[in-house]
N, C-alpha and C positions, 0 to 999 in steps of 0.2 A: 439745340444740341447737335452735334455734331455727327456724321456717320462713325467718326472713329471712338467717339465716347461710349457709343451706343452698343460696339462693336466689343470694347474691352468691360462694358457692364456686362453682358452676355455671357462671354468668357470668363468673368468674376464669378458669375453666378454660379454657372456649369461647374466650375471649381469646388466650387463651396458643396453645391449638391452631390458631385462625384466622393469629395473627404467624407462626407456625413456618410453618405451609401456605405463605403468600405469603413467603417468604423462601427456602424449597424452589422452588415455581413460577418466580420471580426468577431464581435461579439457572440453573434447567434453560432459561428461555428467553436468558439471557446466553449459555452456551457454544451454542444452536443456531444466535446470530446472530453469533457471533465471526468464523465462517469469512466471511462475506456482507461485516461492516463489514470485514475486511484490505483484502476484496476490490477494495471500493470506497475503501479509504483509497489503495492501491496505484496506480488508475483514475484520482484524483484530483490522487496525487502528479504521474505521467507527463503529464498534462495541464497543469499547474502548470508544469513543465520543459518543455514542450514549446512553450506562450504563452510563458516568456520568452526561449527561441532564437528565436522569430517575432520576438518584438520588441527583440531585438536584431540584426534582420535574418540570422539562419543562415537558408540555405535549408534545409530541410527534406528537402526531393528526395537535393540531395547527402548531407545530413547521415546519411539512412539508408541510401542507396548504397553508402557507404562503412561505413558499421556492418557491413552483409551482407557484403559483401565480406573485410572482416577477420573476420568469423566465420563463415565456411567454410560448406562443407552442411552439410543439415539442419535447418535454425534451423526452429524452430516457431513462437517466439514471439520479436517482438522488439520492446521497449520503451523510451523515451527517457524516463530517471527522474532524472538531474539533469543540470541545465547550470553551467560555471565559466565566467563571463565575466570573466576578467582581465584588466587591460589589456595591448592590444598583442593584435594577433590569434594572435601566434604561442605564448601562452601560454592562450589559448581548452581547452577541454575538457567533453567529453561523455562520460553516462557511460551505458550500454544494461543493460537486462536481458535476460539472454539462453538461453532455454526449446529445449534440442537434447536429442532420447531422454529426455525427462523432467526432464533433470536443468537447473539455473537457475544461470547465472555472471551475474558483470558484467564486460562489454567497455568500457575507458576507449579515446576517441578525443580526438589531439588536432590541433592546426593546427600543419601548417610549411607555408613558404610557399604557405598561403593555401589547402593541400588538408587535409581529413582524414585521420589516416593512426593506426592503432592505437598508443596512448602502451603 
């Protein structure tokens, strides 16, 4: 074999181990940001729903008021992750996430005359 056979075997090889390394590393850094981006998709969603009940004029105030309210003690966490503006207010609906002892529901609210009240 020749020096230069040997030379571009070497350099094949190195190649091959360098791909594989960064396709490893790739991977390990995907699953340690997975948790981070839900996180923030989740953050972005409820914010998303939350501007367009501003701007469809829900108050806000009330609209969580009455979340709490129909979901009892405890709540730990509670989140406004989509809005249904249908026409006619009495067909309106919201829908909360909702963080009690760990564990994560979703509470649907909706409008009769003109209050919030758990659909």
């Amino acid at each position: 074999m020749t020096t230069l056979a040997v030379i571009l075997i070497v350099i094949g090889v190195l190649l091959v181990a360098l791909f594989v390394g960064g396709l490893i590393a790739a991977g390990r850094r995907q699953r340690a940001q997975e948790g981070h981006l839900r996180q923030q998709l989740e953050q972005a969603n409820s914010e998303l729903a939350l501007a367009h009940a501003q701007d469809k004029g829900w108050d806000r105030g009330a609209l969580e008021a009455a979340a709490r309210a129909a979901a009892g003690d405890g709540v730990q966490e509670l989140d406004l992750v989509q809005v249904e503006d249908r026409p006619g207010t009495d067909e309106d609906r919201a829908v909360f996430r909702v963080v009690r002892g760990g564990q994560e529901t979703r509470l649907v609210l909706g409008r009769r005359d003109g209050a919030w009240v758990a659909d």
